[in-house]
Every structure is written in structure tokens, then in C-alpha cells.
LUMDRENNU-896968 format. One record per residue (C-alpha): x, z, y; residue in one letter. Coordinates in steps of 0.1 Angstrom, whole numbers, plus 5000, padded with zeros to 4 digits. Last residue first. Layout:
// LUMDRENNU-896968
XZYA
...
//
This chain:
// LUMDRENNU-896968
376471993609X
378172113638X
379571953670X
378371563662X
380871343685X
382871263654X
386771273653X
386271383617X
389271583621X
387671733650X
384671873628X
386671973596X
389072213623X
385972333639X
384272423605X
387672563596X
387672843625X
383872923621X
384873033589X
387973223597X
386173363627X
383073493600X
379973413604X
377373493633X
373573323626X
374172983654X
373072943686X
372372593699X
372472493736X
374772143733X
377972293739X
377372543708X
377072843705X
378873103678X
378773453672X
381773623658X
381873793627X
385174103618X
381474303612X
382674613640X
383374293661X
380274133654X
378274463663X
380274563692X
379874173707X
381873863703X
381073553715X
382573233699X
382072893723X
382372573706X
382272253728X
383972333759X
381472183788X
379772453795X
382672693795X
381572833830X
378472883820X
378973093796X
381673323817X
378273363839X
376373473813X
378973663794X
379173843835X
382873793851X
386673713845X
387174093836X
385373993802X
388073823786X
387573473786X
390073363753X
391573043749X
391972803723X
393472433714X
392872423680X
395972363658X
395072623629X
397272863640X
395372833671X
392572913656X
393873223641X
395273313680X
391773283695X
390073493668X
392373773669X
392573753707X
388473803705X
389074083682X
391574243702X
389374183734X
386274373720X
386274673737X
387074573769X
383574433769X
381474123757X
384273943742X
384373533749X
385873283727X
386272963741X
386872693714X
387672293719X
389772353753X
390672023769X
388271813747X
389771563724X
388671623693X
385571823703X
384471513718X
384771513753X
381671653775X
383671553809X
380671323817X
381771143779X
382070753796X
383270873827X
385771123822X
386870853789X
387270563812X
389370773835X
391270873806X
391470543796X
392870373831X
395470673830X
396670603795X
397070223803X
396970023772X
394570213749X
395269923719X
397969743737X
399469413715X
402669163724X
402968943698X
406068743701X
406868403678X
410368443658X
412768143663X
414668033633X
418068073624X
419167893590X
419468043552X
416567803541X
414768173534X
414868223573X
417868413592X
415768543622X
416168493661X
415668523695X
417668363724X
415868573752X
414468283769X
413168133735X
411768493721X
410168523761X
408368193760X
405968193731X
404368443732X
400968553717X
398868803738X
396569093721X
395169313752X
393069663757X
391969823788X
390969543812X
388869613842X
385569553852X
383769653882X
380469833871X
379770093897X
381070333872X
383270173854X
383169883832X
385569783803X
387169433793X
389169373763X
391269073769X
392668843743X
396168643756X
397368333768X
400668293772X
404068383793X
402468383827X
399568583810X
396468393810X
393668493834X
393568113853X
390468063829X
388568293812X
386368213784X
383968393769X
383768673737X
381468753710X
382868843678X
382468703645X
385968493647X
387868613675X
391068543651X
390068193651X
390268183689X
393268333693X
395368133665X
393767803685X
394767943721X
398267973707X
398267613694X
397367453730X
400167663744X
402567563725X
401067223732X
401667273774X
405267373767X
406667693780X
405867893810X
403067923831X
402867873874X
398767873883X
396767643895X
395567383868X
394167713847X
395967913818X
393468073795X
392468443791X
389768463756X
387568763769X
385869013748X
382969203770X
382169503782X
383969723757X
382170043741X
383870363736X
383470663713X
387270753714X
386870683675X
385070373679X
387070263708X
390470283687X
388870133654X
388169843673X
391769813693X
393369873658X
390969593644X
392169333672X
395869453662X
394969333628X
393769043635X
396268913657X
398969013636X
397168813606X
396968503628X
400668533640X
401768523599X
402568183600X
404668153625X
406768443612X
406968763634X
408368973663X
405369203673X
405369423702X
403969733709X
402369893740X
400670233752X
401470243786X
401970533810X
401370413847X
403070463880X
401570203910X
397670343895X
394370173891X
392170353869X
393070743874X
391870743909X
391470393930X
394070193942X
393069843951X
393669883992X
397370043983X
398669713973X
399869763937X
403169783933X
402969823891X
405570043875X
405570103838X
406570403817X
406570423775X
404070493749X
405970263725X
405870053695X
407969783675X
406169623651X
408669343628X
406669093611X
409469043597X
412169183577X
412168963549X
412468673572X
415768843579X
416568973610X
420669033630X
420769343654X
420469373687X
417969103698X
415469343687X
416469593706X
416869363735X
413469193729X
411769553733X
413569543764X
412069273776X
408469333772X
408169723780X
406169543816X
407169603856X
410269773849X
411869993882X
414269743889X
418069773895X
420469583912X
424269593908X
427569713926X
427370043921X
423170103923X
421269863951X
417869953943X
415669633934X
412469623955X
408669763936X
407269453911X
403969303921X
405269043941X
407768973916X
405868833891X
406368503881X
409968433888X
410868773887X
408768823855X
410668503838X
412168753812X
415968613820X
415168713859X
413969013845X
416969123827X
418869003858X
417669223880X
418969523857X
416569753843X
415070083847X
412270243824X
414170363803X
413270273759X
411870483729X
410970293700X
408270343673X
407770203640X
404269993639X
403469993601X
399570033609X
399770443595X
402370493618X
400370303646X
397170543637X
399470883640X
401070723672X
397770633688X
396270963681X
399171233695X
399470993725X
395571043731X
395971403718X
398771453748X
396271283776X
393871513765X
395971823773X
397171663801X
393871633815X
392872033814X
396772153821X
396771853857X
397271543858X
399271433887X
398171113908X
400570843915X
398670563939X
399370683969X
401770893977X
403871203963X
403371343997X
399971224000X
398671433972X
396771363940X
394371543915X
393971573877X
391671743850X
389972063875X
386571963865X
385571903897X
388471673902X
387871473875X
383871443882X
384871293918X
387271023909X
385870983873X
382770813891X
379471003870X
377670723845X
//
């Protein structure tokens, strides 16, 4: 498995400069691109899950999180308050809080709940600068988070179903966790809320691991809870967590929480808090990795290349290039000022579907296609070849042709 740090670069999908320091690397047109289907994705699949989507800044007041408890808990790896008229504000450390301000701001019914609030949303972590390390450990990350306000009795069905999300996630990104860890509080660290609340959330966790393997890790409970990890493995095989289901406890209590129950009384909701990608920087990174820049054709940079042999046949190749992006390919023609087809060829390696087009496929309206993998195909049509591509990234298989 090639280290993201080096094969990124190469491939031109994200880089980093010591005047915008360390820790905040830029992506670049190649790794945006995938970043955007990876925000495209999780939305489309949250939608579909019921999660309705929130949009929230990514400043608050000290106090906010000195009401959350992450001042209390976590302040050494939160950035300094900025003095701002009068008051301190804080470059948010978790989406947490204010997701319990929008839901503390209007009155619930039990009708209502579970209620799935979503966001891909900003996050600042002050990481010490000896733990950085490319796209996986970042101080600025993009985080792909929702939170849950539900009925006790319906945490266990959450759970489950976020823990499929996270499953059907890796299975279509075509990745494969380390391991499943249950994170439990340990005799050392500071945790919030009652020792049997706790007791009862580890129970709900365990029973929703049910048929999958997992082991135990103590002291790597949330401050607030103890939570599911999904562990991944780089490179050299440190492990890192990508995806998390936590129950809370502690925040709906701190925050004064609510919902109007069927006895016509206010009852406390219990907070889920769920990531299926979590950190969009730590899965890219992942993904360069896992894939060797070869994405899938449904999230590679550029899916189709089409390349003219000559002057002559730009028109057609631009003909090609724009039908397919009509079609919401991501395209690009490699006319043949930019070198040799052999050369140009190679060049694209990693794009899945190349479409060459010579006098006599131009003079046919064909186009030749190759594939990523070596193969040459009999030329066919663009519109053709067009809708084959389309079929094969909806699939979001890893197969280019069949």
C-alpha cells in the first residue's frame, strides 16, 4: 500500500505550504473533485436514511463550550479564544453543540423524534505539530457528522442503523476497517454523567455489535460516552479511527433538552452522535492509499479522457467530451498538441476510460475505447460508450466494463 503523502502529490491531488502552516493542506482540481463526489454521496445516502441536513459556523462563544463540557474536557486540543467586542470566541472543536441549539430552538413532540440532523461542516483540532501527517491528521478538518435526538427506546435501532450506513459506506468506497472497537471509560480519565448511565449505554452498544467482531477499549470513551469506533490502517499500519456511533447522555441534560412525550410532560431526549466518513481528509487519504490513485470510476478525478490523434479530429473529440458531460461525467479532452497518443496514454493511466479518436472513427462518429486496466475495445459509438460509463459509476462498482 503506497503512503498517501508521496503518491498524492505525485498525482497532483493536494499539497501544502508553510505559509498557510502546518497541518492545513490544500486540495488541489484532481482531489477536490473527489472530495465533492464524497460530499455528493454521503448526502444522497443520508437523504435516503431520513437524516435532514443543517448548515451551522464554525465559531462559537466560550460559553457554548463551557455549557458542552469540551472546555472542561477538552481544551487542550481546542485553538485560544479570540477576544471579538467584548466576548470570546472559539474556533469549534466538535458540530455537537450547535446541533443542540437548533434543536433546542424549537419545541419536539415524541412524534417528531428520532430527529437526524446532518452536516458536512468545519472542525478545528490543535494538534501538536509532531502528529501531523498529510491528509490523515489535520488542525482544519471537514467532518461528515449527524446527530440523533431520540426516544430511549429507540437508541438501539439508531445505533443499528447508523452502523449499516458506516457498512454500506466502506462497501461502496471499497474499504475494509481494521477492526470494530467498543471505546469504554477507564479509572483515569475525567467523564461526565452518572456511572449507570453509562453502564446502560455500553449495553445498547454492545447489543447493537451483535454478529460483528469487535474488542474492547478502555480509557477511549468520549468524555460525554462511550462510543463504537471504526478503526482503519495506513500505510505503515498505524490505526486511526474513521467512522464513530457514540450515545450521549450528558450534552441533552447540560443543554436543557427536551420533547413533549405522549403523557403530555417534558422528557429528556438521549443524543446519538454518528460519522459514517467522518473526516473527509482522513478518507481521502485512506482512499489514495487503499485504490493507489486507481479510484473507482465513480470517484475518480477524471472518469473519461478522450484523446484525438491529430488536429483533425479535435471537434469530434470535443463532441464526445462535451456529450459526456451532459451526462454528468467528469471529462476532458488531450488534444494532440499536449504530446505523442502514446505518450498522452500514458499520461491518463490512471483515468479509467480513455476514448481515442482517429480519421477513421471520426469519419464513423465511433470512438475507440481502452480501458485503465489495458483492454481495447471494437470502437462504438460516443453516445454508446457515454451510457456504458454512466451505467458503470452508478453501480459504484470497481469493475470498468462488463
Amino acid at each position: 500500500m503506497p503512503d498517501h503523502r508521496t503518491l498524492g502529490r505525485e498525482l497532483g491531488l493536494f499539497g501544502s505550504d508553510p505559509l498557510i502552516g502546518a497541518g492545513l493542506p490544500y486540495l488541489l482540481p484532481g482531489g477536490a473533485a473527489v472530495r465533492h463526489v464524497l460530499e455528493e454521496y454521503v448526502r444522497e445516502v443520508e437523504r435516503r436514511a431520513g437524516y435532514r441536513h443543517v448548515v451551522s459556523p464554525v465559531l462559537g462563544k466560550r460559553e457554548l463550550y463551557e455549557l458542552s463540557g469540551h472546555w472542561a474536557h477538552y481544551r487542550d486540543d481546542m485553538f485560544p479564544p479570540m477576544d471579538l467586542g467584548g466576548e470570546q470566541v472559539v474556533l469549534r472543536p466538535s458540530l455537537c453543540p450547535h446541533h443542540a441549539l437548533i434543536y433546542r430552538s424549537r419545541a419536539h413532540s415524541h412524534r417528531e423524534l428520532p430527529l437526524r440532523l446532518a452536516e458536512l461542516g468545519g472542525m478545528y483540532r490543535a494538534e501538536l505539530s509532531g502528529v501531523l501527517g498529510g491528509l490523515s491528521r489535520v488542525r482544519a478538518i471537514q467532518l461528515n457528522d449527524a446527530h440523533i435526538f431520540c426516544l430511549p427506546e429507540q437508541v438501539g435501532a439508531e445505533v443499528r442503523g447508523a452502523l449499516a450506513l458506516i457498512r454500506r459506506g466502506y462497501r461502496d468506497l471499497g474499504l475494509k476497517p481494521a477492526r470494530y472497537r467498543l471505546s469504554l471509560p477507564d479509572n483515569r480519565g475525567k467523564y461526565a454523567g452518572a456511572a449507570d448511565a453509562w453502564e446502560r449505554a455500553a449495553e445498547v452498544l454492545v447489543d447493537a455489535l451483535e454478529g460483528i467482531e469487535y474488542e474492547r477499549g478502555p480509557g477511549e470513551a468520549a468524555f460525554y460516552g462511550p462510543k463504537i469506533d471504526v478503526q482503519i490502517a495506513d500505510s505503515s499500519g498505524r490505526e486511526s479511527t474513521l467512522s464513530t456511533v457514540q450515545i450521549d447522555l450528558h450534552q441533552p441534560k447540560r443543554f436543557g433538552l427536551e420533547y413533549v412525550g405522549p403523557d403530555g410532560r417534558a422528557h429528556r431526549p438521549v443524543l446519538v452522535h454518528r460519522a459514517v466518513l467522518g473526516s473527509l481528509e482522513r478518507v481521502l487519504a485512506h482512499l489514495i492509499e487503499v485504490h493507489g490513485g486507481a479510484f473507482p470510476p465513480w470517484l475518480a478525478p477524471v472518469q473519461v479522457a478522450v484523446l484525438p490523434v491529430g488536429d483533425a479530429e479535435l471537434p469530434a473529440a470535443e463532441a464526445v467530451a462535451e456529450e459526456a458531460m451532459d451526462a454528468g461525467l467528469r471529462a476532458e479532452v488531450v488534444a494532440a498538441d499536449r504530446g505523442s497518443l502514446g505518450s498522452r496514454i500514458r499520461d491518463r493511466r490512471l483515468v479509467p476510460y480513455q476514448a481515442v479518436i482517429g480519421p477513421r472513427e471520426a469519419a464513423a462518429d465511433l470512438i475507440a475505447p481502452r480501458l485503465r486496466d489495458g483492454r481495447k475495445l471494437d470502437p462504438l459509438p460516443g453516445r454508446e460508450f457515454v451510457a456504458a460509463v454512466v451505467a458503470r459509476a452508478a453501480s459504484r462498482s470497481e469493475v470498468l466494463w462488463s
